[in-house]
C-alpha positions in Angstrom: 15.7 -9.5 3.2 17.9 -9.9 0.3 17.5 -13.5 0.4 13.9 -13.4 -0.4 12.7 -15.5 -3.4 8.8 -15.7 -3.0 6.9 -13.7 -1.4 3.2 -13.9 -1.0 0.6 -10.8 -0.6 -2.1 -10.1 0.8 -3.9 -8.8 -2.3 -7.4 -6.6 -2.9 -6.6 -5.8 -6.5 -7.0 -2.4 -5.5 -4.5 0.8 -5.9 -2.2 -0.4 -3.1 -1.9 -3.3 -4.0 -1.7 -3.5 -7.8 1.1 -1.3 -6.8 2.6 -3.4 -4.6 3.2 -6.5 -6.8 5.4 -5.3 -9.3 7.2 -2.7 -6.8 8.2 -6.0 -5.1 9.4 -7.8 -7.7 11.4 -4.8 -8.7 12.8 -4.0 -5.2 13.6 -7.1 -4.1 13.9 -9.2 -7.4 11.4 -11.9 -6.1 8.2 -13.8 -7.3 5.2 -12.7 -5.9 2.4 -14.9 -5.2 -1.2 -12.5 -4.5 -3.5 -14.0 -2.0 -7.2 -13.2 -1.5 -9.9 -14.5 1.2 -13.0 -14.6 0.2 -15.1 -13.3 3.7 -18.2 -12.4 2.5 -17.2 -9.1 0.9 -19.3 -9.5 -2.0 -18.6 -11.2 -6.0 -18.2 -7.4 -7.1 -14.5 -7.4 -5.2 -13.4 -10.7 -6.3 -14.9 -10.8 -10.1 -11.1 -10.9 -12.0 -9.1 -10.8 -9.2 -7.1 -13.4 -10.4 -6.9 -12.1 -14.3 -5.9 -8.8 -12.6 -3.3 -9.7 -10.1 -1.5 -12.0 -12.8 -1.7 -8.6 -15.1 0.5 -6.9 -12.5 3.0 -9.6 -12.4 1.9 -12.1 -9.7 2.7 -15.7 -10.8 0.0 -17.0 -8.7 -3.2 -15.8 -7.5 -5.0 -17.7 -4.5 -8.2 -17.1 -3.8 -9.4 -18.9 -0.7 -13.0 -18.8 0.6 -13.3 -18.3 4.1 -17.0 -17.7 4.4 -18.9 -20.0 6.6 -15.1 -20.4 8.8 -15.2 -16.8 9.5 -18.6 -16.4 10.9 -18.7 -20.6 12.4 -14.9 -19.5 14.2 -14.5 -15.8 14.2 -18.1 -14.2 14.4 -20.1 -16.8 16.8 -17.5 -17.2 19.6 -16.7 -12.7 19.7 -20.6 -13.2 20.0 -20.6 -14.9 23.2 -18.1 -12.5 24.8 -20.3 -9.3 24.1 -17.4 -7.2 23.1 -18.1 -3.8 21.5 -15.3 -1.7 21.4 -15.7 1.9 22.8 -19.2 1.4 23.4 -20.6 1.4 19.8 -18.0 -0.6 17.2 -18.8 -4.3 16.6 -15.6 -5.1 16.0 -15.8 -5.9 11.8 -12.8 -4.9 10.5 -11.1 -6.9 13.6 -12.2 -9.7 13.5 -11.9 -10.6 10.1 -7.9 -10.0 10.0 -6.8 -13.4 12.2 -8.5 -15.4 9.8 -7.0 -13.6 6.7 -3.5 -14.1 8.5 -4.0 -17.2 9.0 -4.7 -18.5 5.8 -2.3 -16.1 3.7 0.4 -17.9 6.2 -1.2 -21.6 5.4 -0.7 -20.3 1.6 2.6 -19.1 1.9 3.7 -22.6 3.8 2.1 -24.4 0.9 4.2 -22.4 -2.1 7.2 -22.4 -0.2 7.4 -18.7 0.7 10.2 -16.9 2.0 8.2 -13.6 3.2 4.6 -12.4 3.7 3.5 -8.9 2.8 0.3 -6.3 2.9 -0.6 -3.6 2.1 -1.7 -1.9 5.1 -0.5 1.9 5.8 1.7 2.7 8.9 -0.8 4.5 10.4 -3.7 2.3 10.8 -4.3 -0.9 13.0 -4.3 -3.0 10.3 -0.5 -3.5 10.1 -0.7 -4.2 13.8 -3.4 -7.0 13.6 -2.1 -8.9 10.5 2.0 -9.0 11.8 1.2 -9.9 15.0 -0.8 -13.0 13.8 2.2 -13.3 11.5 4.4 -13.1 14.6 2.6 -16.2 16.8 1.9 -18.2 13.6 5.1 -17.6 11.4 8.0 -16.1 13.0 10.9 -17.5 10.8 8.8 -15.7 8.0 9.8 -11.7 7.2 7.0 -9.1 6.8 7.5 -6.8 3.8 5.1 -3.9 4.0 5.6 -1.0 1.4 3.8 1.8 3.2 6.5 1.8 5.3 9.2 1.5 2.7 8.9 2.8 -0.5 8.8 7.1 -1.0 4.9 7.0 -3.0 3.1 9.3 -0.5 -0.2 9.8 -2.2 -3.1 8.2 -4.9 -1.2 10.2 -7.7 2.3 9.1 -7.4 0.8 5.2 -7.3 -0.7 5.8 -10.6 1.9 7.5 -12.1 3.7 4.4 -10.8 1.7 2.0 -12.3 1.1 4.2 -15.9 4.9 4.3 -16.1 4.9 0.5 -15.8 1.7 -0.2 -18.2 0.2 -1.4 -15.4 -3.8 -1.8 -15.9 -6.2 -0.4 -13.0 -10.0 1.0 -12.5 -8.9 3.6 -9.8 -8.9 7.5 -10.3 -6.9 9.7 -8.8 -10.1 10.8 -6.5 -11.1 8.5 -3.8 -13.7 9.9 -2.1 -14.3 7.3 0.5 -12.0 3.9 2.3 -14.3 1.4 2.5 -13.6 -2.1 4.2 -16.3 -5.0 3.7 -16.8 -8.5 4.6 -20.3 -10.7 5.9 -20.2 -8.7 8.9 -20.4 -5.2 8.1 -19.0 -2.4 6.1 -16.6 0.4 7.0 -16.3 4.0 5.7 -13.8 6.8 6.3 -12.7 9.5 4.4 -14.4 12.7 2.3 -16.4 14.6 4.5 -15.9 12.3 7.3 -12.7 13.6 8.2 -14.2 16.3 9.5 -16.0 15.2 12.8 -18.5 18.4 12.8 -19.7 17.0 9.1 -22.7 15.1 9.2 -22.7 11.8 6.6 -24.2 12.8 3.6 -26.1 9.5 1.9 -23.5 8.9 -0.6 -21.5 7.2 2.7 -24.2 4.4 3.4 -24.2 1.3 1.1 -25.2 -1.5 2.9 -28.3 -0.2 4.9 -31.4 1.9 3.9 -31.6 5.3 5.3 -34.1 4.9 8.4 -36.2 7.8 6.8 -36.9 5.7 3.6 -37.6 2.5 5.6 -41.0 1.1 5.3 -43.3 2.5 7.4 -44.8 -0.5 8.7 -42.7 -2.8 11.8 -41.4 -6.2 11.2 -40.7 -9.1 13.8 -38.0 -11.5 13.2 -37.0 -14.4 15.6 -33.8 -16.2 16.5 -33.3 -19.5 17.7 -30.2 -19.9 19.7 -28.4 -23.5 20.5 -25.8 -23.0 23.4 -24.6 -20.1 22.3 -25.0 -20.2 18.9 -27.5 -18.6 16.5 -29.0 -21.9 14.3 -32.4 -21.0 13.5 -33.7 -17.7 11.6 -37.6 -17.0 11.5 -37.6 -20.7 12.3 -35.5 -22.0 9.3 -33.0 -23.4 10.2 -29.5 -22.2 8.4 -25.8 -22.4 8.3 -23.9 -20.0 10.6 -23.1 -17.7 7.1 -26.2 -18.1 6.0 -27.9 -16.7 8.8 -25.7 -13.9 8.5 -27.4 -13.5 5.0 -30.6 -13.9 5.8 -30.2 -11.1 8.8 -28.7 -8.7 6.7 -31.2 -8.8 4.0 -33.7 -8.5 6.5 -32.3 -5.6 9.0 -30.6 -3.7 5.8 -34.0 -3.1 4.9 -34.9 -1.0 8.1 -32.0 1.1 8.5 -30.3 -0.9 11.5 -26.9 -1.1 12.2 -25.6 2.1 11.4 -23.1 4.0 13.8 -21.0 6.9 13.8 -18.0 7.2 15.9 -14.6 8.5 16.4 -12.8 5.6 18.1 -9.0 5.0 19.3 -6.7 3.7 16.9 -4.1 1.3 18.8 -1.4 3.5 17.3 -2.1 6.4 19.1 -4.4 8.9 17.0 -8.1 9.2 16.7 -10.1 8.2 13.4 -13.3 9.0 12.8 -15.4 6.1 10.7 -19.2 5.0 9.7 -19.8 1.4 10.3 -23.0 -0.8 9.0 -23.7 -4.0 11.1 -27.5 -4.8 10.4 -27.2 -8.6 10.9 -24.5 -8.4 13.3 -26.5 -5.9 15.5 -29.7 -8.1 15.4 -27.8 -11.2 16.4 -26.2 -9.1 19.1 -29.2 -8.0 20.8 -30.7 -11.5 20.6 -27.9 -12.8 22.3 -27.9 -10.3 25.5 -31.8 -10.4 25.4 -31.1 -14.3 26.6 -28.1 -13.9 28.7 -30.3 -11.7 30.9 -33.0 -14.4 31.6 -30.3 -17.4 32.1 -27.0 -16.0 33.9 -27.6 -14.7 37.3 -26.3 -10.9 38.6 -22.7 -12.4 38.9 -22.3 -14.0 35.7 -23.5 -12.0 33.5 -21.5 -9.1 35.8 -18.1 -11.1 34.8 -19.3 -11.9 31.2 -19.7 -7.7 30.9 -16.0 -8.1 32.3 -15.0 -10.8 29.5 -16.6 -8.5 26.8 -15.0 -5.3 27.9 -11.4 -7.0 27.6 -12.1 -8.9 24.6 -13.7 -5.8 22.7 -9.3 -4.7 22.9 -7.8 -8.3 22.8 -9.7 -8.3 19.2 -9.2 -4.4 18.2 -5.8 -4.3 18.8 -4.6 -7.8 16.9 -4.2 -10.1 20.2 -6.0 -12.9 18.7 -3.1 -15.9 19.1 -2.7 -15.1 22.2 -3.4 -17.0 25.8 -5.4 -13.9 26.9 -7.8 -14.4 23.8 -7.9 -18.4 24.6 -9.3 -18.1 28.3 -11.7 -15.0 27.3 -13.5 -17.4 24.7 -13.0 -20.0 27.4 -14.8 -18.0 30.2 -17.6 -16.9 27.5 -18.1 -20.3 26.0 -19.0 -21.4 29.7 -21.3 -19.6 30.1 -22.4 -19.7 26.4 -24.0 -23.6 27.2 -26.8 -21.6 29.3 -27.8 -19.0 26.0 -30.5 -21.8 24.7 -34.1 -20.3 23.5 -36.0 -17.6 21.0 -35.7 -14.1 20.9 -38.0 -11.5 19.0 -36.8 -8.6 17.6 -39.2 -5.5 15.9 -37.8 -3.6 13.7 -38.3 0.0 12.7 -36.9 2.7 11.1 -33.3 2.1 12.2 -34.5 0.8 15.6 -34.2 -3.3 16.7 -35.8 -3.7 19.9 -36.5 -7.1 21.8 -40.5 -7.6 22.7 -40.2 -11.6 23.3 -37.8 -14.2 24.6 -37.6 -17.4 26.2 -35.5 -19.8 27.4 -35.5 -23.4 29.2 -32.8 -22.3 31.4 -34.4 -18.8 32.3 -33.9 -17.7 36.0 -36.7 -15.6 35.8 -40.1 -16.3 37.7 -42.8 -14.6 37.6 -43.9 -15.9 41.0 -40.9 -14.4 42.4 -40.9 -10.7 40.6 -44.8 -10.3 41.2 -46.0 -7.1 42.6 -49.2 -9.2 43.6 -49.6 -11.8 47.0 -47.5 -14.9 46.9 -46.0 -17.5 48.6 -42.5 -18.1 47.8 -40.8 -14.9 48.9 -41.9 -13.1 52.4 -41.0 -9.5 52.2 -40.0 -9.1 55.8 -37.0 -11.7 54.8 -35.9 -8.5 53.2 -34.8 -6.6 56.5 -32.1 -8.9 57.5 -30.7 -8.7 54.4 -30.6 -5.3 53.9 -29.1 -4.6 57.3 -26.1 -7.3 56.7 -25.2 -5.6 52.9 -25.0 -2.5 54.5 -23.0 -3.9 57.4 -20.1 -2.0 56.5 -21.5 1.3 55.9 -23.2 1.3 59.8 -19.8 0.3 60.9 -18.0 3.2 58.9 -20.6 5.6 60.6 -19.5 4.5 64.2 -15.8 5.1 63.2 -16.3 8.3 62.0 -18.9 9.3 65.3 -15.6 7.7 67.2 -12.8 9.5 65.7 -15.0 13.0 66.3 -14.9 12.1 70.1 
């Protein structure tokens, strides 16, 4: 470590990390270069970014924009494994970090870099997902992270820090809520949440209306889905971030998308955090609505497999793996089948599916009608019946035998 000369940082401009660029420089006498990826988190986080992390003593600031990449190479292919992490999270936090990593190391390979560095605390995931990618895509390159070094243990003592070194910044020594952001969702934690019995007050939603305040009438919006992926919105056809756009405006507006969950953190302790997802969600349900009319009982059974194991290969930083390659193998397989168009009404925080349709549906309504037909003789049904409970008659006998 004492042979760093440059370092580059993962940079927000916020408390942490304003912070973080001059302690560096201080601590280990090196230039710091800030980084930033742009994922959809909105011009209000990146609007003097660069004017601000020069301020604090950065010599550099790269911003790098990331949009359509992380929803074309991150968001589409998570899509097509159905992973949602303890039942309810869609993963947004997650899956934006390997795409961060991966461009902060491209940037710090392109200055000529000694170290990386964030500013993620030692208690979250977050540390967990960005060194890891550090790990499989820069090795020879330390990881500096602060949280776990320096002896500042709260929002004061980083201001005081900063004030001592006439060090500009907007925060306050109050922060009622941590908030993460990017085209996918938002993320809240913090204030009242921290208290599980607490119910969210409004003050905690900022993405989505609240359900109560959404318009009393329905609205139907359809998707058009390519192989897999999600092309066409309402029948315009649109970039992969664009749609992402155009299906948060619209589901925003109805409440959807909102959860609230205490979920495992990979380091050991619970956390309890509000999520928004109203695009995410809509595309989510779309998806499933036409898996179930293309795959048959066994592949969507091992797709449900491939989702629950990718929900944790994603959540817990495994993204430059093997494991992650041949999960988005197996669901890209079976992602050629997902072709057709999906409706979704919407309603005061509700998305429900009332149409779909596909060219490669397996369904038949001369097979699943209740009324005469031709193609499927119900007495067939016997023989089957008996030879799939085969086992269980022959478990019976043993039993009858052993009492004997």
């Amino acid at each position: 470590m004492s042979n760093i000369k440059k370092v580059v940082l993962a940079y927000s401009g916020g408390l942490d990390t304003s912070a973080i660029v001059p302690w560096l420089k201080e601590n280990y006498a090196c230039e710091v270069v800030a980084f930033a990826a742009d994922v959809g988190q909105g011009d209000a986080e990146l609007e003097g970014l660069e004017e601000k992390a020069l301020a604090s003593g950065a010599s550099e600031c790269h911003i790098v924009d990331l949009k359509e990449a992380f929803v074309n190479d991150i968001i589409y292919p998570t899509i097509t494994t159905g992973a949602v992490y303890e039942d309810d999270y869609l993963l947004g936090t997650s899956m934006a970090r390997p795409i961060i990593a991966q461009a902060q190391v491209a940037v710090a390979r392109k200055v000529g870099a000694d170290a990386l560095s964030h500013g993620c605390t030692g208690k979250g995931n977050d540390q967990v997902r960005f060194e890891g990618a550090f790990a499989a895509l820069a090795p020879d390159l330390p990881v500096i992270a602060p949280w776990r070094e320096w002896d500042m243990v709260s929002r004061e003592d980083l201001l005081d820090y900063l004030a001592s070194r006439n060090v500009q910044t907007s925060a306050s020594a109050t922060k009622i809520y941590s908030r993460d952001a990017n085209a996918w969702h938002i993320s809240h934690e913090g204030g009242e949440l921290e208290e599980p019995w607490n119910a969210p007050t409004k003050q905690v939603w900022t993405m989505t209306v609240d359900p109560e305040d959404a318009p009393d009438k329905a609205e139907h919006v359809s998707l058009f889905f390519d192989k897999g992926r999600l092309t066409k919105v309402n029948g315009q056809h649109l970039s992969p971030y664009n749609v992402l756009v155009e299906l948060n405006k619209i589901a925003a507006a109805h409440g959807v998308g909102r959860i609230d969950i205490v979920e495992n953190r990979l380091v050991g302790m619970k956390s309890r955090g509000c999520y928004e997802t109203p695009g995410g969600t809509l595309m989510m349900k779309g998806y499933k609505a036409l898996e179930c009319l293309v795959l048959d009982k066994a592949a969507f059974k091992h797709r449900e497999q491939i989702g629950l194991e990718y929900a944790h290969v994603m959540y817990d930083g495994r993204y430059f793996t093997p494991l992650n390659d041949a999960l988005l193998a197996g669901a890209a397989s079976f992602a050629q089948l997902v072709t057709g168009e999906v409706v979704i009404k919407l309603y005061k925080g509700n998305a429900m599916v009332v149409q779909r349709q596909s060219p490669n549906s397996l369904y038949s309504e001369d097979f699943a009608t209740f009324g005469a037909d031709d193609v499927y003789d119900q007495s067939h049904a016997e023989g089957f019946i008996r030879l799939f409970s085969l086992s269980s008659r022959i478990n019976y006998l043993n039993k009858q035998a052993r009492k004997d």
